[in-house]
N, C-alpha and C positions, 0 to 999 in steps of 0.2 A: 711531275705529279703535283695536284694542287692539294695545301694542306692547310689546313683550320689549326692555328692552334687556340688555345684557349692561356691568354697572359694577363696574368695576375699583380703585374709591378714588380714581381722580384725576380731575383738573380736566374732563379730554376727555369721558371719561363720563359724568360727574354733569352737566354742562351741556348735552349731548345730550339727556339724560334730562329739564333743565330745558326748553327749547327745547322739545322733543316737548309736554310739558304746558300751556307755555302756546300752544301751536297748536292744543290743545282735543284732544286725543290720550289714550286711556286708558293709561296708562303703569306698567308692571309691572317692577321691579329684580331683577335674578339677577348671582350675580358664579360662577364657576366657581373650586373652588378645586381645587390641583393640587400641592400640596406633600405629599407621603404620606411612608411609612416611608423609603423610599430617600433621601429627602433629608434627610430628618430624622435620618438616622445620618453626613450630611457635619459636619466637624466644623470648616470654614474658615469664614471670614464671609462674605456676601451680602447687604451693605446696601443700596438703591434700586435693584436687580433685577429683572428679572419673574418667574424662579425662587428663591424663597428662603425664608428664615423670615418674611421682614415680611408675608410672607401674610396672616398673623392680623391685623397692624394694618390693611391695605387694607381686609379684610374688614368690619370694624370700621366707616371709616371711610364702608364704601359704605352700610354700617347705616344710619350716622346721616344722609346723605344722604338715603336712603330717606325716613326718618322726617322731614326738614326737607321733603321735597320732599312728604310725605303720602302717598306709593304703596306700595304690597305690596314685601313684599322674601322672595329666598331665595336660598340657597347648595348648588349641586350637586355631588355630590362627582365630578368627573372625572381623578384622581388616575389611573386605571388605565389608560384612554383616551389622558392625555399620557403616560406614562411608556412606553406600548406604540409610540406615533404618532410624539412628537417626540424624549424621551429618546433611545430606541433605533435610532433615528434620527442621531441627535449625536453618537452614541457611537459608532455603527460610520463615521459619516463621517470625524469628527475621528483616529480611530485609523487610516486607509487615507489621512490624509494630505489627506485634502478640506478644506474650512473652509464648514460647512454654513449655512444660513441657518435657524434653527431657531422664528423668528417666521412665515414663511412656510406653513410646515406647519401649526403652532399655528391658523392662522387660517383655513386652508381645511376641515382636521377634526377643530376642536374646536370654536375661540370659535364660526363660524359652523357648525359641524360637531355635535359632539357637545353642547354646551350646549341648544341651542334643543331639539334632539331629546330630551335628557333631561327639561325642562320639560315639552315635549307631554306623553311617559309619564307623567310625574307629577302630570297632570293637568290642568294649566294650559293656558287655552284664548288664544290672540293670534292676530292679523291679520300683523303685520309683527316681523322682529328688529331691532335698530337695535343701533347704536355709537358711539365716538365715535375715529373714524378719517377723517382728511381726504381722505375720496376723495369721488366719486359716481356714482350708477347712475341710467342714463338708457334711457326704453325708443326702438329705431331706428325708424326707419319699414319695415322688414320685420320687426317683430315682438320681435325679438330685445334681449337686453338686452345693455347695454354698461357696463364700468367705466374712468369716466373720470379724469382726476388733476384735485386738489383745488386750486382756485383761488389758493391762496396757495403757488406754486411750492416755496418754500424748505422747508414743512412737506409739503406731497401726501406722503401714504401706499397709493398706490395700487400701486405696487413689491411691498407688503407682501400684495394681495389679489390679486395677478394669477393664482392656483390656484384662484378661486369656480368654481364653474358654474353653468350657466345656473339649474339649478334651485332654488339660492343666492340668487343674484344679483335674481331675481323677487322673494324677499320680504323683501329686507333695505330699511331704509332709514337712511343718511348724514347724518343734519344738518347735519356741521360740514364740508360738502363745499364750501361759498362762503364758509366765515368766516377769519380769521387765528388764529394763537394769540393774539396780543394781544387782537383782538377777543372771542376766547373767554376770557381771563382777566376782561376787563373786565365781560361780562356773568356772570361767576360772584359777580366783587365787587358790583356791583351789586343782586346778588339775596341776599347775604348767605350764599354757600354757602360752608362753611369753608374748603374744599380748593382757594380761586382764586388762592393763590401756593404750592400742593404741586410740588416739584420733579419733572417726568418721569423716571419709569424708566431708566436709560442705557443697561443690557446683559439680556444673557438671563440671564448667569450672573457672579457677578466672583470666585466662589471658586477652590480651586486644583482646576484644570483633571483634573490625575493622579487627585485623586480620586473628583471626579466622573464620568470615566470608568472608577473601578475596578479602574485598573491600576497598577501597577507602574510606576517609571522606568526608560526603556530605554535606556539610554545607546549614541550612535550619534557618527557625524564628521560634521562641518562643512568642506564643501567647496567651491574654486572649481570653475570652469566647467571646466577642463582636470582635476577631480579631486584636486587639491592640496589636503592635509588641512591647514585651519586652526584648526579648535580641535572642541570634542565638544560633544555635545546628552545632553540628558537624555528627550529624548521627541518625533519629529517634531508630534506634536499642540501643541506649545509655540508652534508657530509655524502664521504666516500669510503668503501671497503678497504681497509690496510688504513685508514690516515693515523697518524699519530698527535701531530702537533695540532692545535688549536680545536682542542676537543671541549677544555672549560669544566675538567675536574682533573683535580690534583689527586697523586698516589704513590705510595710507597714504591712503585714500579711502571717504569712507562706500559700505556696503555693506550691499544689499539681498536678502531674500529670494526668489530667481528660482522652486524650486520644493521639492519635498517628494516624495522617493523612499521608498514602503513598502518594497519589496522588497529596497533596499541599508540603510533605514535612517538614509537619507542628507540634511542640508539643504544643498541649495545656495544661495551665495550670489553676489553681482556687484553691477557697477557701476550704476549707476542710469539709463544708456541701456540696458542688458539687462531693464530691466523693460516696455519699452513691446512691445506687441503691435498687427499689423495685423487679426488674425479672432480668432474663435471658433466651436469646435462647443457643440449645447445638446443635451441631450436629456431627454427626459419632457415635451414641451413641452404647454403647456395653451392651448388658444385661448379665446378668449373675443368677439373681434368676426366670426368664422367657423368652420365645423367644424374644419379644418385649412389648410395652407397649400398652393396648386395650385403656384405657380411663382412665381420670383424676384419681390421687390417691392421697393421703395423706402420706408423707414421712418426711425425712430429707436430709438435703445437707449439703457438705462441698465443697467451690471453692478454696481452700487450704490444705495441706495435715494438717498443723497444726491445725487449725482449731477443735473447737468442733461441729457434727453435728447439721442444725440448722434448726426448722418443716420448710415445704414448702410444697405447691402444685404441683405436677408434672403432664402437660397434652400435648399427643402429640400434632402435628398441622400439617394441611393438605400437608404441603411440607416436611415431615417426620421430621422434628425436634420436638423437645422436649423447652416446657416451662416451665420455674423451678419458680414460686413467691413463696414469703418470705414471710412470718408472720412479722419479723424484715427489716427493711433496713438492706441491707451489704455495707459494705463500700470496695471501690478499686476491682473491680469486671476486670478480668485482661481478655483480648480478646486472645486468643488461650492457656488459661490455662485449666485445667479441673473442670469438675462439677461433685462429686461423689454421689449419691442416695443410701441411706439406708432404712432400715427398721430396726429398734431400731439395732441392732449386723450385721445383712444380710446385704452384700450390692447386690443393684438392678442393679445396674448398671453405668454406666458413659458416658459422654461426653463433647464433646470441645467444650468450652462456643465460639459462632458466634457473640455474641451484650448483652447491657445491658440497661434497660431505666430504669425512673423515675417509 
């Protein structure tokens, strides 16, 4: 079978891409580059990022990969693609005060989106796309295909793909959906691939935030829950739901970021029992073990990718959103992050947590 993978320079990649070939698989290397003008005129650092300048060296590295591993190699330029899809995307979420998930989108219409698509046009003829992300895709017994989380709990990255569709999902293929990181470090050393102690990417972005978004510092107040001004903000996009540290007012008791008001301008902050929440609503949700959702069920969620799945009630509501309650309070429940749906291994589906209450 011929397969596309999509490498990235790191360890995850390259050793998917090793694995595929020696399972007798004809294995073709494309890495998607994505760093164009607009980023190239930020002028902060962005060192082991997934947006940034080390662009060039991943590249680089996915090169010699390539050439270690003996397969075809190419670089597509989808620089217009992300900057239209995730950028712009970031940007307008971060600035309304959301705290976006901007790996999410990336993966639904680019990596497995716009990459493979640009391959086909350009000629290149494959059976499957692969990766090197710890989930797996499983076909059901009605036909349908399912994405499940990756055997080594601590790493699963299936959080990260719960936007595929189905017609995605049919011709990807996972390798590293039953192995560990350890286990995949070992078998990159083993096989003499340079990149089997390259450190993972951390963030999307680690530059300064004002910039990247283009704008301007806005300077706003820093308030508690009754509106008692304690100190100023330079830009609610500064902040995220739950932070604690470098908030820029002092208090008898650490204090937390409760929420983020666009329209006053406003961060609120409070005690650390005002962080926990009993629901949420989602909305844009994506299914994936069914078309959509008939009525109330019994599941799990995770509002973070690290996260262990945690029971919940999930039932839709008459304006097509989805309400997720908790058996447990969650604490730090973050406005434009996601909300994944499982069923023990399956996931159900996902969407973008809109609000949180008591």
């Amino acid at each position: 079978m011929k397969v596309l993978v999509g490498l990235s320079g790191g360890v995850d990649s390259s050793t998917a891409a090793l694995i595929l070939k020696q399972q007798g698989h004809e294995v073709i290397g494309a890495t998607m580059s994505i760093w164009g003008k607009d980023g190239m005129a930020l002028k902060t650092g962005h060192k082991n990022a997934c947006y940034g300048p080390d662009e060039v060296e991943d590249i680089e590295e996915a090169r010699k990969i390539a050439k270690q591993l003996d397969i075809p190699y190419y670089v597509f330029n989808c620089v217009e693609q992300y900057e239209k899809i995730v950028l712009e995307n970031f940007k307008s979420e971060y600035i309304q005060g959301r705290t976006p998930n901007p790996c999410v989108w990336c993966n639904a219409l680019v990596k497995f989106g716009a990459l493979p698509l640009m391959a086909k046009e350009n000629g290149l003829e494959f059976d499957k796309f692969a990766t090197g992300h710890y989930a797996r895709v499983e076909k059901g017994e009605n036909g349908r295909f399912l994405l499940k989380r990756g055997l080594a709990p601590h790493k699963d990255q299936s959080y990260f793909l719960y936007r595929l569709k189905q017609d995605q999902l049919k011709n990807i293929l996972l390798p590293l959906g039953t192995y560990t990181k350890e286990e995949i470090r070992k078998i990159a050393k083993e096989n003499g691939l340079d990149v089997a102690e390259k450190p993972d990417s951390q963030d999307f972005y680690d530059g300064d935030y004002n910039e990247l978004l283009g704008i301007k510092a806005k300077e706003g107040n820093i308030v508690d829950t009754n509106g008692k001004i304690l100190g100023t903000h330079k830009g609610i996009w500064n902040y995220t739901i739950g932070q604690r540290k470098g908030i820029g007012v002092s208090a008898s008791e650490p204090l937390y970021v409760l929420s983020l008001n666009k329209d006053t301008n406003e961060v609120v902050v409070g005690s650390a029992d005002k962080t926990f929440k009993k629901s949420l609503t989602a909305t844009n949700f994506n299914w994936i073990a069914f078309d959509y959702l008939k009525e109330e069920i019994k599941a799990q969620a995770k509002i973070r990718s690290t996260q262990e799945p945690v029971n919940v009630i999930a039932k839709p509501l008459p304006d097509g959103k989805i309400e997720v309650i908790f058996d447990d309070l969650q604490k730090s429940i973050a406005i434009g992050q996601s909300v994944v749906l499982y069923n023990e291994d399956i996931v159900l589906g996902g969407g973008v947590i809109d609000s949180s209450a008591c």
